[in-house]
N, C-alpha and C positions, 0 to 999 in steps of 0.2 A: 559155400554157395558162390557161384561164378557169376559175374556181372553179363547180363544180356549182350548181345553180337550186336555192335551197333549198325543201324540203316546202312543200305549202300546210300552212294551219291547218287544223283543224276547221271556222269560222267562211269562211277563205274557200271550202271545199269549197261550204257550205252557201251563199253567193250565188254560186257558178258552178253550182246547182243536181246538182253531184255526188254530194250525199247529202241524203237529205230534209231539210227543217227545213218548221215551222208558221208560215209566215213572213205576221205582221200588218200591212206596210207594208216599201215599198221605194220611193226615190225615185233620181236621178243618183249623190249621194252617200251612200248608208245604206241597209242592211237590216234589219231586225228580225224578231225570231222570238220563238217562246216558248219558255223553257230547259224542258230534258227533266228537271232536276233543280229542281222551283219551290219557294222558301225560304217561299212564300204564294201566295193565291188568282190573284192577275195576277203574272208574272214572268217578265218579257220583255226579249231582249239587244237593244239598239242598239247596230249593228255600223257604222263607216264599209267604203264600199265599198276606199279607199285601207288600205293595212293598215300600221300602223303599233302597232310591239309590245307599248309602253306609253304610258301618257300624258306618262310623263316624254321619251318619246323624238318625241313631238307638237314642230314648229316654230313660229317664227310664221309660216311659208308657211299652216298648218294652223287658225290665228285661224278664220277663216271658216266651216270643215270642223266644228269643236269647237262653234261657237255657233248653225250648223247644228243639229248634232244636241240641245242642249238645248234648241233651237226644238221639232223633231221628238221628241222626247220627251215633253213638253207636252201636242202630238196627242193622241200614242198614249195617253198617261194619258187623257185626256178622252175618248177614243173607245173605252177600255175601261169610261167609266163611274165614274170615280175623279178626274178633272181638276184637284181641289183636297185630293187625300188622297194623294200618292203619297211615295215613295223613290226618289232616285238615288243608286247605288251605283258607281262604279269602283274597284276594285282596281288597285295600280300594284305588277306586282313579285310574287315567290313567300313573300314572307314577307309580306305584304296578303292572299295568299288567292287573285291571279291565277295561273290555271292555264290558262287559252290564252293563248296571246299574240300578240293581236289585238286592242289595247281594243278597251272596249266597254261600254256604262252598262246596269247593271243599275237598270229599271223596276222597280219592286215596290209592292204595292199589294194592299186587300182584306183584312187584317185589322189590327189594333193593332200600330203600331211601336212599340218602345222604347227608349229614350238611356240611354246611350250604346246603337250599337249592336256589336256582335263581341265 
């Protein structure tokens, strides 16, 4: 007997187009959208398309996937208009703050960071 398919995520509902997202950019490996909850003016999730729970649970199959995406992250800051003022945020884990789990780098950008941040 084979153990049930578990749920998608929220995130991957929203790159098989199952539920809306605002989505800024999609390439083979990565979606992005803009969070429905924005902590600032630009606040946008980088999601790999591969779903992988945490970052802690990333391999080195995923070197590629990872540096990837802080390539694409880069983009998006600059093509929001920010390219040299931004925040990348990943949460790893429910006591960090992640609440899907699905990493996924939080853009953020558009007004005053402050350090520490949380």
């Amino acid at each position: 007997m084979t153990a049930p398919a578990a749920s998608k995520t929220l995130f991957e509902k929203i790159i098989d187009r199952e539920i809306p997202g605002d989505i800024v950019f999609e390439d083979d490996h990565c979606v992005a959208f803009r969070d429905i909850n924005p902590g600032a003016p630009v606040h946008i999730l980088l999601v790999p398309r591969k779903p992988i729970a945490r970052l802690c649970d990333a391999t080195a199959d995923d070197q590629a996937l990872l540096g990837h995406m802080m390539l694409v992250a880069s983009q998006i800051a600059e093509q929001e208009g920010y390219g040299d003022a931004y925040r990348l945020v990943v949460n790893n884990g429910a006591a960090a703050g992640q609440s899907v789990f699905h990493l996924h780098l939080h853009i953020i950008a558009g007004r005053p960071l402050k350090w520490p941040p949380g």
